[in-house]
N, C-alpha and C positions, 0 to 999 in steps of 0.2 A: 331724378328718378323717372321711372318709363313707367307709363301709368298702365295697366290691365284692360284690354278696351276686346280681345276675346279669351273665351276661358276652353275650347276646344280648339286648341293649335295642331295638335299630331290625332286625328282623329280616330287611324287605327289602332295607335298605341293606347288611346285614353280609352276607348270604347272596349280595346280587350281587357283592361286593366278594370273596368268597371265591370265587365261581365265575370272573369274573375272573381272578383270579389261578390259579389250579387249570388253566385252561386255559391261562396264558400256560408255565408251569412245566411242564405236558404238550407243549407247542409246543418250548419249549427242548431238553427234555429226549428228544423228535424226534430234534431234528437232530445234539442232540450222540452219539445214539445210529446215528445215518445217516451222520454224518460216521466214526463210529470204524469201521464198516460198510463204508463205503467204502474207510479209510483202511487195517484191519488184517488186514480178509479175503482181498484179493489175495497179502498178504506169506506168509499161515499157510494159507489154503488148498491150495497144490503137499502140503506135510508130512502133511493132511491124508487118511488113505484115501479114496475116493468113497462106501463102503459108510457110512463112518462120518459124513458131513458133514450131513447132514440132524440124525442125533443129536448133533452138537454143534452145531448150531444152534439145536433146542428147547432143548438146556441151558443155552446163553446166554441165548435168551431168559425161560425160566421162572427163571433168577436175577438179571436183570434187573425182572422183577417182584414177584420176591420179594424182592427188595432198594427197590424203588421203592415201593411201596405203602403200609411202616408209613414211606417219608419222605413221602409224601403226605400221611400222618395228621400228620405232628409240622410239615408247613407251615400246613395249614386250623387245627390249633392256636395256633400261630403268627401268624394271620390272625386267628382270634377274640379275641385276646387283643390285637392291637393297636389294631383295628377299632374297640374295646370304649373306646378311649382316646378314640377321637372319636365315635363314639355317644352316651356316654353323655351328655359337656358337650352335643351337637348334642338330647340327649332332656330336659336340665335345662333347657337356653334354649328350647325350645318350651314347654316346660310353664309357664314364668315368665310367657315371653311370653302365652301364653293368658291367664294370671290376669291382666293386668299390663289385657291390653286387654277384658277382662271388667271393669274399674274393682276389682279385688279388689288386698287389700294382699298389697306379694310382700316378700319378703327378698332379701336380696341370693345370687348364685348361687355356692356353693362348689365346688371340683374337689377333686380327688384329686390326691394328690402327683403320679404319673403321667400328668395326662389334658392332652390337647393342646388347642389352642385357646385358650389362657392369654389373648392377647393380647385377640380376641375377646370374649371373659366378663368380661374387667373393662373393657371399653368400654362392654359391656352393663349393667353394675354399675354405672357411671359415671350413666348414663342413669334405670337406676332410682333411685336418691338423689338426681339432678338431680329425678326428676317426684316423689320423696319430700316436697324441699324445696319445691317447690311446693305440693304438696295443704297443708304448715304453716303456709304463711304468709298 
């Protein structure tokens, strides 16, 4: 098995794929923040003095942030580490590929117990041992 030693192989691909997502999960995380705005400030506002409603509304928001920030870190983590599953098979099959049509001998392409694209790689595995058989005979 081929052990993991980096986790940012295609870093335009992972970086837009992270930013991507970063934005969709800031979009969500909007609404459901607008919706609960909508939804709970009417009910607790009357209870609320006027002197005080400005300061509970910074406090909401700065533990909203302070609570949302390190989960933003443990999503982009999250993202690099999955991203990493299809990077890296997508950085072994170019690199094969290059050799293969440089006329250089390839071997056949290993994954990692984790990496996706199973299906792919051994069709491509297929292929090279097809043109193996050939260059033998």
């Amino acid at each position: 098995m081929i052990k993991r030693t980096h986790y940012l192989i295609n870093k335009p691909m992972q970086f837009k794929l992270i930013l991507q997502f970063v934005i969709f999960i800031m979009i969500f995380a909007s609404f459901i923040v607008f919706e609960l705005y909508i939804t709970v400030w009417p009910v607790v506002s009357p209870y609320i003095p006027q002197s005080l409603s400005d300061l509970v509304i910074s406090k909401v928001i700065f533990r909203l942030l302070c609570f949302s920030i390190p989960i933003l870190f443990v999503f982009v983590a999250f993202i690099v580490i999955f991203s990493n599953r299809i990077a890296g098979p997508v950085y072994r099959l170019e690199k094969t590929l290059d050799k293969l049509i440089a006329g250089e001998d390839v071997e056949i392409i290993e994954l990692r117990k984790r990496d996706d694209l199973k299906t792919l790689i051994s069709k491509i595995n297929d292929v090279i041992l097809y043109i193996k058989n050939l260059k033998d005979k």
